[in-house]
N, C-alpha and C positions, 0 to 999 in steps of 0.2 A: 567696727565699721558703721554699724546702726547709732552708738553712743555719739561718732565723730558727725554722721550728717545730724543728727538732731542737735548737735552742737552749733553748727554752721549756718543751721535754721534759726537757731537762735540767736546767731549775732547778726546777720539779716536783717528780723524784723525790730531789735533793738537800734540798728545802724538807721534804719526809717524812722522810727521813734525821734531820735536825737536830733537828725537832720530837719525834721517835719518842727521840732520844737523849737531847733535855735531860728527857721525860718518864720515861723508865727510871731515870735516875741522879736526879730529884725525889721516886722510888718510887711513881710514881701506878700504877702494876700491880703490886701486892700479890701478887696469886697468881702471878707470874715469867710471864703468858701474856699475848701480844699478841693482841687480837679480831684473828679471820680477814681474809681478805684483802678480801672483799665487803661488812663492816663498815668497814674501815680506808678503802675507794674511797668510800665515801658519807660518811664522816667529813669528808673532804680533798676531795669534791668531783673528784675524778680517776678514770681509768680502772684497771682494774685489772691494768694491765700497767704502770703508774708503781707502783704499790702491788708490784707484783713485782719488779722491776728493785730499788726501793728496799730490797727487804726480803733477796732476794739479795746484793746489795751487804754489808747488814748483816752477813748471815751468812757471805761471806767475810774478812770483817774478825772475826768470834768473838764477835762482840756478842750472837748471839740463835741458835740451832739450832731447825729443824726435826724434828721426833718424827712419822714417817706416822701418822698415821689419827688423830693426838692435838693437832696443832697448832703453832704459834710459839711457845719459850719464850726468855726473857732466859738468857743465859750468866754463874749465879753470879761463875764466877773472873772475867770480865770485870768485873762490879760489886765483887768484894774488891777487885780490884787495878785501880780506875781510874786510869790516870795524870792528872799535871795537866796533859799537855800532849793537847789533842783538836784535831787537825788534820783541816779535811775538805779536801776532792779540791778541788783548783781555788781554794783560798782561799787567804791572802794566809801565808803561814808566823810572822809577829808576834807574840809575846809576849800583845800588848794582844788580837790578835785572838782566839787559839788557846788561852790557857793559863786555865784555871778549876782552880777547889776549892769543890765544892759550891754549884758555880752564881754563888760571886763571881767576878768579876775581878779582875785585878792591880793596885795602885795605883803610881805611878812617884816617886820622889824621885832628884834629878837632884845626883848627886855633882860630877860635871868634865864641861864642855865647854869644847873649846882646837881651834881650826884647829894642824896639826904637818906637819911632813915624813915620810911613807913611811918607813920602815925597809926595806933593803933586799928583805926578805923579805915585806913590805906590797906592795912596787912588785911582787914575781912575782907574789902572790896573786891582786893585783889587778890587774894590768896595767897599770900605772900608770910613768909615767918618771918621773926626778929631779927635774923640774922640775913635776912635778905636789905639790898637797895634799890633805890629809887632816882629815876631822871625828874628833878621837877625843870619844867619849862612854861616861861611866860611870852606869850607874843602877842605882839599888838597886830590888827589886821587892818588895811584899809583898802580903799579905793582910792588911788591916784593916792591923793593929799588929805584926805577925808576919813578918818578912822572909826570903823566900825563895832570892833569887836574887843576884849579881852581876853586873849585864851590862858587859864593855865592847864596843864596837863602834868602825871604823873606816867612812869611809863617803868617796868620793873627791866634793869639793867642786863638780869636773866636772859629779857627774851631779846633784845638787839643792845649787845653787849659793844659795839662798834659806832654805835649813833654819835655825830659830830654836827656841830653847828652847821656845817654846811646842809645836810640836810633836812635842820632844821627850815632854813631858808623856802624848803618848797614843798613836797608835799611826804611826810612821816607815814601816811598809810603805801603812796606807790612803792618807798621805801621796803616796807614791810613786804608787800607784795613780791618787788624782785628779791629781797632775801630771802624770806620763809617761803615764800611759793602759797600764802595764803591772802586773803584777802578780809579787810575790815568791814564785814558788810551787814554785823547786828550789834543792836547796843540796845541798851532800857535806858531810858530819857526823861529828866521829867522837868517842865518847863514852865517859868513860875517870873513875878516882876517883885522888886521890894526897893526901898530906899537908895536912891545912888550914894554911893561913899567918895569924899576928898578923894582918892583915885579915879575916880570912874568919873568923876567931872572934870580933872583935868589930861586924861587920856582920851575920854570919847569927847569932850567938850560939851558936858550936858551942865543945866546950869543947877543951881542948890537945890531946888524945889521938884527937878526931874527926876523920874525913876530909871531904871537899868532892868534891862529884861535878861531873864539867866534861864542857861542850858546848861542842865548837868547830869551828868551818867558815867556809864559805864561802856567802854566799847569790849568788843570780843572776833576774834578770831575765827574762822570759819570750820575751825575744829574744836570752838567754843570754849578756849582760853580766854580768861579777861584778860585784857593788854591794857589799856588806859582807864585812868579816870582823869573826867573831863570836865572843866568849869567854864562856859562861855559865857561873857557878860557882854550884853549887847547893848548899843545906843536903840534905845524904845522906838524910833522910827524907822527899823530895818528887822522888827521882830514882826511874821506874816507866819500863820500856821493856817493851810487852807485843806480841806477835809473835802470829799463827795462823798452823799448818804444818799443810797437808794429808797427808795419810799414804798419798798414792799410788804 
């Protein structure tokens, strides 16, 4: 009983979180200032310590500061430099789930999908032996008409033995989620730019002389399985890594 309401609490002030964020980056508060906390708890129906939890949360993340005696404002640099990738806390880490530009989502076109043997360095990544397979899959990501991303991913046939293009098309971690009843929600990542390649200039449409920014790791399961290795190659003007550092 105590597990289920600290549950319910929790999705609460996440439910504030999400709402408060897709309304700041829509510009529905013009003046950079969020209504107080006693407006914000009658708004939403909740008490005003989910309204607080939610609004701290916020502002250790850099999204909104506190001004005493003047109120909650939106953090400018956070709205210059939104990244496209907006991940929240406990959510699935997925492209289809996580990644916006101005409120759209990503659309998927599906270049290769081919069952393959491991590469050696597949089998340590993922724990995988010689005698195991692999899903390799290639997707291209865009917006509208506008192509963003190149994803390949590796995925061991072991753990979603059932995977078909169709779900390819939308989102492989919700997938995972309603199959295995687990959730994609850690990875080590490491994020780096190098030379675009004859692919990546004419899929992302970068020209000879531009570079490709890359995401590549490991995801893992929430009972700390690796399930993917992941190669994102991005068009260099949609790569934003924004950080907050307390000055203690």
């Amino acid at each position: 009983m105590i597990e289920s309401r600290e549950k319910m609490a929790e999705l609460v002030y996440k439910n504030i979180i999400s709402d408060l964020k897709e309304k700041i980056f829509a510009g529905k508060f013009t003046d950079m200032k969020l209504p107080d906390e006693r407006s914000l708890a009658e708004q939403y129906n909740v008490s005003r310590s989910s309204v607080k939890r939610a609004l701290n949360k916020m502002s250790n993340e850099g999204i909104i500061f506190k001004k005493r005696g003047s109120g909650t404002f939106i953090n400018p640099l956070y709205l210059k430099n939104e990244s496209i990738f907006n991940y929240e806390e406990g959510s699935n880490l997925g492209i289809s789930d996580n990644f916006r530009l101005k409120g759209k989502k990503p659309q998927t076109k599906i270049l290769d999908f081919q069952v393959i043997k491991p590469t050696s360095e597949l089998q340590r990544d993922l724990f995988l032996s010689p005698e195991d397979f692999v899903y390799k899959i290639i997707r291209l990501r865009l917006f509208e008409d506008e192509p963003f991303m190149i994803e390949t991913g590796y995925i061991p046939i072991k753990i979603l033995p059932k995977l078909s293009r169709t779900q390819l098309e939308s989102s492989i971690f919700s997938y995972i989620q309603s199959e295995l009843n687990q959730t994609a929600s850690k990875s080590f990542m490491s994020i780096y730019a190098e030379p675009s390649t004859s692919e990546d200039q004419n899929l992302l449409k970068l020209k000879e002389n531009e570079p490709v920014s890359v995401m590549e790791g490991i995801f893992f399961l929430d009972n700390g399985t690796p399930f993917e290795f992941s190669q994102m190659r991005l068009h260099f003007k949609y790569l934003k890594f924004n950080t907050f550092i307390n000055l203690d």
